[in-house]
Backbone bond lengths (Angstrom), bond angles and torsions (degrees), N, CA, C in turn:
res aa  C-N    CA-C-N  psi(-1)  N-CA   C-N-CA  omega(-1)  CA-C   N-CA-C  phi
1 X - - - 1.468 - - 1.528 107.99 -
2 X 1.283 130.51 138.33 1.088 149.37 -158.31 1.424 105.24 -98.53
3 X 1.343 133.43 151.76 1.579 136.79 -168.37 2.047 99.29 -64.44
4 X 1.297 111.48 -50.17 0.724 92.27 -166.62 1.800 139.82 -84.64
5 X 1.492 78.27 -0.46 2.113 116.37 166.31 1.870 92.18 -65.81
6 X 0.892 111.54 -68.33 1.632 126.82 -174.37 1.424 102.13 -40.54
7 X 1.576 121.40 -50.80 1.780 109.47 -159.97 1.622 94.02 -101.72
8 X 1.823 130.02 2.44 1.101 120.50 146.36 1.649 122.46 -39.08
9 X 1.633 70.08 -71.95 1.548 93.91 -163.67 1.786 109.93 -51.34
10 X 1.263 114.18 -55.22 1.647 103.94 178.39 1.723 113.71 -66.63
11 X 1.821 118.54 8.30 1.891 83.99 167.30 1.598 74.33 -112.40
12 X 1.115 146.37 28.04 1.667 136.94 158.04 1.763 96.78 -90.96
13 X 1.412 126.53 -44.23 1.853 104.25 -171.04 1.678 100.49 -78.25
14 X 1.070 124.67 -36.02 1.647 124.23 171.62 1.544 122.23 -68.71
15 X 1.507 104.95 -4.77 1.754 89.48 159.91 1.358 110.62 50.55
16 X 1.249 151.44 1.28 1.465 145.70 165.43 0.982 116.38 -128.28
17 X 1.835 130.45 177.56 1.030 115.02 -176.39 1.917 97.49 -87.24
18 X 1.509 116.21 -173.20 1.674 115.91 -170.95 1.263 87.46 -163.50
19 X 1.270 97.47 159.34 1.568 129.95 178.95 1.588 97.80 -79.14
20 X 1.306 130.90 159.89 1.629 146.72 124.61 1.336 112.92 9.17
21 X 1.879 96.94 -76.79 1.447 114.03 -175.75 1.585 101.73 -62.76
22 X 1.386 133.15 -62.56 1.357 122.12 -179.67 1.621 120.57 -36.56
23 X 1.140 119.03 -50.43 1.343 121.60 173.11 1.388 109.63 -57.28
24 X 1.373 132.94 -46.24 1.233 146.76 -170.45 2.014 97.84 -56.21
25 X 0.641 103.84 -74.59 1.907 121.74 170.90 1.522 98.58 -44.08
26 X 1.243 137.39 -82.27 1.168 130.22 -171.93 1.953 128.40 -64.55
27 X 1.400 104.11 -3.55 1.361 114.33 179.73 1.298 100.42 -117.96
28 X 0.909 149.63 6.54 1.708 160.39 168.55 1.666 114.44 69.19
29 X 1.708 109.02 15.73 1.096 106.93 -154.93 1.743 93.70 -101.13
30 X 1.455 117.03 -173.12 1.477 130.15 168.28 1.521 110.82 -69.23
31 X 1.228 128.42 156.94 1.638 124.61 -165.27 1.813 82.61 -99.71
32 X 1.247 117.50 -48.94 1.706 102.49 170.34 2.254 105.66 -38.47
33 X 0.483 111.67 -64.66 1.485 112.11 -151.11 1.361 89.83 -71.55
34 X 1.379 132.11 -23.45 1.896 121.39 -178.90 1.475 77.42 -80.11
35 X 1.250 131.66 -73.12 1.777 102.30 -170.50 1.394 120.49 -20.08
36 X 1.306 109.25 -82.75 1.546 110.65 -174.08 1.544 104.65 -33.52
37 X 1.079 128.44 -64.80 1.619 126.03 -179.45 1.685 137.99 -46.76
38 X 2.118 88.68 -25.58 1.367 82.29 161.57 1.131 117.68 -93.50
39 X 1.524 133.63 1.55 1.039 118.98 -145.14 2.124 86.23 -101.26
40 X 1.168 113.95 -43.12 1.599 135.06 154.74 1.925 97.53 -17.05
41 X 1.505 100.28 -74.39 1.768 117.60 -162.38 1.595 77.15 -55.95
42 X 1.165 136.61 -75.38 1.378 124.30 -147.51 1.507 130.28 -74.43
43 X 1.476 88.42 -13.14 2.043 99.07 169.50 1.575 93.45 -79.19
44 X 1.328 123.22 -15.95 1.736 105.52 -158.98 1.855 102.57 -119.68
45 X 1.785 99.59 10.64 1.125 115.95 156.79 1.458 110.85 78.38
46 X 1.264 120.91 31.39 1.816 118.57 -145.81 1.992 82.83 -112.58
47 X 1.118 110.40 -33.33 1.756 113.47 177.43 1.536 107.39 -125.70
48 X 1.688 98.38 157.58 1.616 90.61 175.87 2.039 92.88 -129.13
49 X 1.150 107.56 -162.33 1.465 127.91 174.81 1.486 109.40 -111.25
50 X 1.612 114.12 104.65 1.803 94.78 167.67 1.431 129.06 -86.42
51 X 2.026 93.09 -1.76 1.350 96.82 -170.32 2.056 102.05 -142.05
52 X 0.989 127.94 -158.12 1.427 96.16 158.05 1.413 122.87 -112.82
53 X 0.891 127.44 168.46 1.665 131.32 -153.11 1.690 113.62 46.04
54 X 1.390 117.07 -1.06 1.502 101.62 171.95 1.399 108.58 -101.97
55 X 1.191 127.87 162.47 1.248 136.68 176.54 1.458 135.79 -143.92
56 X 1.386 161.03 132.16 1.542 155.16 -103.74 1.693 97.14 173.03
57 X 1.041 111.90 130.04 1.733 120.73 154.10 1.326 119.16 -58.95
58 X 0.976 124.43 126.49 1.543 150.14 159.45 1.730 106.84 -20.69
């Protein structure tokens, strides 16, 4: 599974929107590298922000 399958999948089992760090903790990955990934998901439009610093899938 690919990083960015991984920080899907943890704001899909949490049902809310999450911080960086939340994703970071629940995807087992580095909170550097969920950056890079959200920042990827959100140029390619796949998550948005409902608030700031939180973030949710499309």
């Amino acid at each position: 599974m690919d990083n960015e399958a991984k920080v899907l999948e943890a704001f899909k089992q949490a049902g809310k929107p999450l911080t960086s760090k939340e994703v970071a903790e629940l995807s087992g990955l580095d909170k550097k590298e969920v950056d890079k990934v959200i920042k990827k998901l959100k140029e390619a439009d796949k998550i948005h922000s409902p608030k700031r610093c939180y973030y949710e899938p499309k």
